[in-house]
N, C-alpha and C positions, 0 to 999 in steps of 0.2 A: 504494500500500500504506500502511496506517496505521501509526504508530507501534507502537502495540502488535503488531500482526503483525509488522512486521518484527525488532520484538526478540524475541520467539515463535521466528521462523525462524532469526536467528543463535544463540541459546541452544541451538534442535536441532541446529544444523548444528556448531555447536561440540563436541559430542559425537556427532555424525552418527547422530542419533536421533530419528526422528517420534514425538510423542505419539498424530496421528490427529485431536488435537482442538484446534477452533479457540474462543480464550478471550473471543476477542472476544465470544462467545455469552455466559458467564458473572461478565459485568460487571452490578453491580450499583448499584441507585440509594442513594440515604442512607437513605428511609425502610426498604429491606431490610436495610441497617446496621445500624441502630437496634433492627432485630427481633434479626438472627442476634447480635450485643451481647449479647442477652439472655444466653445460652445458651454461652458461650466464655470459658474461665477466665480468668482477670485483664485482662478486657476494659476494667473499669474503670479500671487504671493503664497501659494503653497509648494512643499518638495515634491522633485520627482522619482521620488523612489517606490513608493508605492501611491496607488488609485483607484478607489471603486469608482465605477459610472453609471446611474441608474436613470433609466428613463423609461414613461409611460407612453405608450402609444396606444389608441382605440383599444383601450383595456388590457395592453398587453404590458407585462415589464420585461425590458432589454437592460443588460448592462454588463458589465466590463470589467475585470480587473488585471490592473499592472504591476508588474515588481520589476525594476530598475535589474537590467543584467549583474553590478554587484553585488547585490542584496541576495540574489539567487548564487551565486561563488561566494558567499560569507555561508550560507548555510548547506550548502556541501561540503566546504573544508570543513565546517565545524559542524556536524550532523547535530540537532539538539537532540535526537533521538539517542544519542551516544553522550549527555551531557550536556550542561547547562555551565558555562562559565562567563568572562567578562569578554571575552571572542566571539562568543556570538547572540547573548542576550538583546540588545537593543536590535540586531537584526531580527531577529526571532517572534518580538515583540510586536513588530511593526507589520511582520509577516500574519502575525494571529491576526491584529487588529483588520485589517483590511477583508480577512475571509470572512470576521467576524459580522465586519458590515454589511456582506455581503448576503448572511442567513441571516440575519436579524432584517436585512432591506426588503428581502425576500417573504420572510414569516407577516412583515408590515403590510405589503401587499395583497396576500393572502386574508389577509383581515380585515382589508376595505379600503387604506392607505393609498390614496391616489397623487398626493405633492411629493413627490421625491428630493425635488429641489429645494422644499423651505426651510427656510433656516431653523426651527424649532424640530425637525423631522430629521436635520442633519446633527444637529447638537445631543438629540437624544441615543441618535447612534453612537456618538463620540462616548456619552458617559456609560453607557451600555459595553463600550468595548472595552474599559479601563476596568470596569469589574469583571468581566469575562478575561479580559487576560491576565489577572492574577490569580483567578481561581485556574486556569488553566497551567499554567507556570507552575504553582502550587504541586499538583500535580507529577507535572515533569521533576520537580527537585526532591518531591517525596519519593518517585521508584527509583531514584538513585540511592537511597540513604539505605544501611541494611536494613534499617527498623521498616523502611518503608512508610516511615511517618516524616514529617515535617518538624523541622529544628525549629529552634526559635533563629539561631543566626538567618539557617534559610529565609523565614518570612521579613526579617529584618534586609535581607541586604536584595530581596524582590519587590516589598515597600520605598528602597531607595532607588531603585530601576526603573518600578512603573508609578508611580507617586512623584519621583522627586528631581528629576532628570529632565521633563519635558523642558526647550527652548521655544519661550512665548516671546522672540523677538519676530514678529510678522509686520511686515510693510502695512496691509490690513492688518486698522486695531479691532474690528469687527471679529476675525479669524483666530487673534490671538484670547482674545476674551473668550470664544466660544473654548478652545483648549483648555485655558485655566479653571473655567468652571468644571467641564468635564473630570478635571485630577481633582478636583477640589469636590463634589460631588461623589464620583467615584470609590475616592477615597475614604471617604466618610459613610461610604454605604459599608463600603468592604471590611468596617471595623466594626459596621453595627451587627455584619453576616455574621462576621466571627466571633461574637461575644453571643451569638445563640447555641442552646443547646443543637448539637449537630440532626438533630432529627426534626429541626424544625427551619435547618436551612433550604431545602429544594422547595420548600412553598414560600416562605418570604423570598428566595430568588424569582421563581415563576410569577408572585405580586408586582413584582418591582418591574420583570421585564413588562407586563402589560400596560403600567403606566405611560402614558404620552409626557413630552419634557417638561411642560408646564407641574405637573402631577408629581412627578420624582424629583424637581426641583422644592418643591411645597414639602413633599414628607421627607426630603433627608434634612429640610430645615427644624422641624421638630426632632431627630435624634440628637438622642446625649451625645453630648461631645466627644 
């Protein structure tokens, strides 16, 4: 199984939901970049290292995703399937997030979701992937360990990866604000996850993805700090 499938599969299986659809189909090369670029709002002040592209046509959803040729030779030298270290976590990262968006763009669809493009539809995917890629990470660090359990270093030093790492210097301050909320949201869910008993986290997870941005911005504003 390739990489991407397999984070495909654990992102469904973590809300124990099939999309139906395999992404691996809609990977895309740089010169399709380049075009859909054209065409997607502040494309100019974002990286191009990775892209979902999501668009509705007469009820249909088309979309896209890109990973920059590096990002793809960071994570074959350094398999994260073989290990998680400071070589290839931020590519790894960035690799999750973007499939990430791409099932959750998909499941939104499915649902009745028809703006792709709005900016509250785009922001709830951003804080949606910052919790999803550390529970996923999470994971990856634990079946390395022999206990198979999760250290406190590990969470401590995945906390500084995906939490504390992000650069909000963007030309758009619109684009930089929509990220800092995300980590800052994100991150405050991911503490309230873990401080529940473990048998009561896949339904506070499955609550939380239902909410629209407006909604998960309101309830992480009431958790303890």
């Amino acid at each position: 199984m390739t990489l991407l499938a397999q984070i495909q599969q654990m992102t469904e299986r973590t809300y124990r939901r099939p999309t139906g659809v395999n992404f691996e189909d809609y990977v895309i090369g740089y010169s399709r970049f380049r075009y859909l670029s054209q065409y997607a709002s502040g494309s100019e002040s974002l990286s191009e290292v990775a892209r979902v592209f999501f668009r509705v046509v007469r009820g249909r959803l088309y979309l896209g995703i890109y990973f920059h040729d590096e990002l793809i030779r960071v994570l074959e030298r350094h398999d994260p399937r073989r290990g998680l270290s400071e070589k290839n976590i931020q590519a790894f990262m960035i690799f999750i997030e973007e499939i990430n968006h791409a099932v959750h763009g998909a499941w939104k669809f499915l649902e009745g979701h028809q703006r792709h493009i709005d900016e509250p539809f785009i922001r709830d995917l951003e804080i949606q992937a910052k919790v999803d890629t550390y529970i996923l990470l999470k994971y990856f660090l634990a079946y390395f360990n022999p206990s198979k359990q999760l250290e406190n270093l590990d969470r401590l030093w995945l906390r500084y990866h995906v939490f504390e790492t992000q650069d909000y210097r963007y030309p758009d301050r619109m684009i930089a604000e929509r990220y800092f909320e995300a980590v800052e949201i994100g991150q405050r869910f991911s503490r309230f996850l873990e401080s529940l008993p473990p048998a009561e986290r896949q339904d506070e997870l499955s609550r939380f993805r239902k909410m629209d941005y407006a909604a998960k911005k309101r309830y992480v504003s009431f958790l303890p700090v």
